[in-house]
N, C-alpha and C positions, 0 to 999 in steps of 0.2 A: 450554631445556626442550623447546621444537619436535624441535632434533635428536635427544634422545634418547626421546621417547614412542614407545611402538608404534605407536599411533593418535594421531590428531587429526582429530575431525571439524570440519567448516568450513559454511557455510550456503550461499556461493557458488562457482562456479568463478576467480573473480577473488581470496579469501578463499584456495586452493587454492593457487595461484598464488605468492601470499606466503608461505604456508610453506614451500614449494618453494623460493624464493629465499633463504629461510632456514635450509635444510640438512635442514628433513622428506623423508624417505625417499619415492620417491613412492607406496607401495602404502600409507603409513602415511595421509597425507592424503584423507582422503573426504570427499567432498561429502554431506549430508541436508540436506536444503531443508526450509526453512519452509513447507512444503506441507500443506494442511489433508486432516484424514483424512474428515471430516463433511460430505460434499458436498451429502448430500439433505436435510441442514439449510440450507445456505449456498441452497439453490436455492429453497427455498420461502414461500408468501406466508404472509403475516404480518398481522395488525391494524393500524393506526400505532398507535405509541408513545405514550403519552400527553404524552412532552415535546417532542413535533413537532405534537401537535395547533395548529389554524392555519396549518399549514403546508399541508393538504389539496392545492390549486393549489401549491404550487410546484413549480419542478425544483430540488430539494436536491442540493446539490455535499456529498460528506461524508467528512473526515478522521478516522481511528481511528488510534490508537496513545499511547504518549508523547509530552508536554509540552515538549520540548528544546530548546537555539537552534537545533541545525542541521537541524530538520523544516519551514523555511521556511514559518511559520505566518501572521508577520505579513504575507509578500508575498503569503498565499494571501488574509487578510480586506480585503489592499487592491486584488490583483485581481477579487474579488467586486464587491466596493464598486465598483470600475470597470465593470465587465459588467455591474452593472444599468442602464445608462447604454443599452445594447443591445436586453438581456433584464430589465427589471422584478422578474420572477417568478425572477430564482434566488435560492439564499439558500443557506449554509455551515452544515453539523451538525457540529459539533468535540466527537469523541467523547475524553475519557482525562484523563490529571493529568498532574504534575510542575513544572518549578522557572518552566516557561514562563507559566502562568498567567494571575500577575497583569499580565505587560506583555501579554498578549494581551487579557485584559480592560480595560485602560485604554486599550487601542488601540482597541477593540474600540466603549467609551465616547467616545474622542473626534473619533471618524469618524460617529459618531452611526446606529453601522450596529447596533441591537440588536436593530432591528425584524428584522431578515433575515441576523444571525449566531448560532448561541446557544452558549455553553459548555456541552457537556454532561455533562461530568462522565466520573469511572471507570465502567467497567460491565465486566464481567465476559464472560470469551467466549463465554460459553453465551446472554449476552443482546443480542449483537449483530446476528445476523441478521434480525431485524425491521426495523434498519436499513436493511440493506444491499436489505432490500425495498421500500423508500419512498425510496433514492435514485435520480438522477439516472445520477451520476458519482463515482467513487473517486481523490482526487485524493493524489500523496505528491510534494509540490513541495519535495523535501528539497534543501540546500547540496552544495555542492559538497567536503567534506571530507575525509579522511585514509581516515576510517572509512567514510563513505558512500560510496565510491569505492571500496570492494569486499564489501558488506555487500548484503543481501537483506532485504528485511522482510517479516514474516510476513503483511503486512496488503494487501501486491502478492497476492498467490497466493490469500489472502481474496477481494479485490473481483471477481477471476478466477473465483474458485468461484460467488460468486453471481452473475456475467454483466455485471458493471458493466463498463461504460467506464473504463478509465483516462489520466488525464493525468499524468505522472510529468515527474519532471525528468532531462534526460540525461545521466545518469554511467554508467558503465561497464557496472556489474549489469545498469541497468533499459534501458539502451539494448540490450544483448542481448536480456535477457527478450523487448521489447516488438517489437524488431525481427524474434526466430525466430515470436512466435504471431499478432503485427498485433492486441494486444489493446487498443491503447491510443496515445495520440498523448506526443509528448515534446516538450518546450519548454528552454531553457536555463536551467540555477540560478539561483535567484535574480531571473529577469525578469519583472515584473511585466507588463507589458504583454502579453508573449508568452502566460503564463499565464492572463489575461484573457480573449484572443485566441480560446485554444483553449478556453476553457469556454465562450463566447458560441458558439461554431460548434461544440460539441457538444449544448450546451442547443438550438438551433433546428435540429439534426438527428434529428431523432427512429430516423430507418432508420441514420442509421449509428453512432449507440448501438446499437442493436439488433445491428449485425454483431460491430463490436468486442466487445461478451459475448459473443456467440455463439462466437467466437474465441477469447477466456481462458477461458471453460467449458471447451471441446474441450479447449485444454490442459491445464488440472490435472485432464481426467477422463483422458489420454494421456499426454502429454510430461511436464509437470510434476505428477505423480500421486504420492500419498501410499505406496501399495503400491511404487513405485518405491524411493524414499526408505528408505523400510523396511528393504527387502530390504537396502541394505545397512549400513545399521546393525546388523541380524540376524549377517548373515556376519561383519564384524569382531568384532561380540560372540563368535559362535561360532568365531573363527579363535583371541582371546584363550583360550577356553576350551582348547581343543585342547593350546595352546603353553604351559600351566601343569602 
């Protein structure tokens, strides 16, 4: 199917890559990134949330997205659960659904970490950025697998947009990403400790959370910018129109 589309769009340049190797054409192959269009939403303050109240003092670590095995969820509620050991005051906002759920929630129950992790459910994207205003750090401590190994997530270029820190885990994508803007620290899939590591020494840095957003902001208002993206999904649209 690859070799013969006109187009294929793809999310990353690693995604690109693969279909290349796969006999896509290379003009046909484009990259549109998960780059959010809504910046001076993603930038602005917010009320807290009513499902974060009591949270006021904390520094909130906070994952959005789907529920999956390979979003390395469970290493993320046990290296919380370790870094309070550090820092007291963090605690984990686990924003989304799917199949992961219920083992997050029994895990969640027998770490007896409920005081300071919470399930929070679907929310919709128009309801996120209140979030992303009362957290700390954006963390996407994804596995190491097939698919994550050249995939982008829409929810990277998110926590960017609103200025968060990120901790990502290092595969391919986000060690680019993370390495061209310096928006964020990388730890190895899967390692609890390391990921602990680096949330304890972003939680009692306050100045350099503050640079690292400052960092992914500049980018997705520049490098990784939605008007980017755009344009050329525009152009192969209009290139298909042309060639009909």
């Amino acid at each position: 199917v690859i070799r013969r589309a006109a187009s294929v769009f793809v999310v990353s340049e690693e995604s690109r890559e693969r279909c290349l190797s796969l006999g896509a054409a290379p003009d046909a192959a484009v990259v549109v990134g998960n780059t959010p269009a809504e910046l001076p939403e993603l930038g602005a303050e917010y009320p807290l949330p009513a499902d974060l109240v009591g949270w006021e003092d904390r520094s909130i670590v906070l994952f959005l997205g789907n529920l999956l095995g390979d979003r390395g969820l469970l290493e993320a509620v046990e290296a919380v659960t370790r870094a309070r050991q550090a820092v007291p005051k963090i605690a984990l906002a686990i924003i989304g659904d799917g199949p992961e759920y219920p083992r997050l929630a029994e895990r969640i129950s027998a770490l007896g970490a409920g005081e300071f992790v919470r399930l929070l459910g679907w929310k919709g994207y128009r309801d996120h950025p209140p979030y992303y205003s009362h957290a700390a750090v954006g963390i996407l401590p994804f596995l190491a697998t097939e698919h994550i190994n050249i995939t982008l997530a829409n929810k990277l270029f998110d926590y960017m947009g609103a200025a968060l820190p990120i901790v990502a885990s290092d595969v391919r994508p986000m060690r680019r990403v993370l390495t061209e803007t310096g928006a964020g620290l990388l730890v190895p899939p899967g390692d609890v400790s390391a990921l602990a590591t680096a949330l304890v020494d972003l939680v009692r840095d306050p100045v350099r959370r503050r640079a690292l957003g400052i960092r992914g902001r500049s980018a997705v208002e520049h490098q990784y910018a939605w008007a980017e993206d755009r344009g050329r999904l525009l152009a192969v649209v209009a290139r298909a129109g042309r060639a009909r």
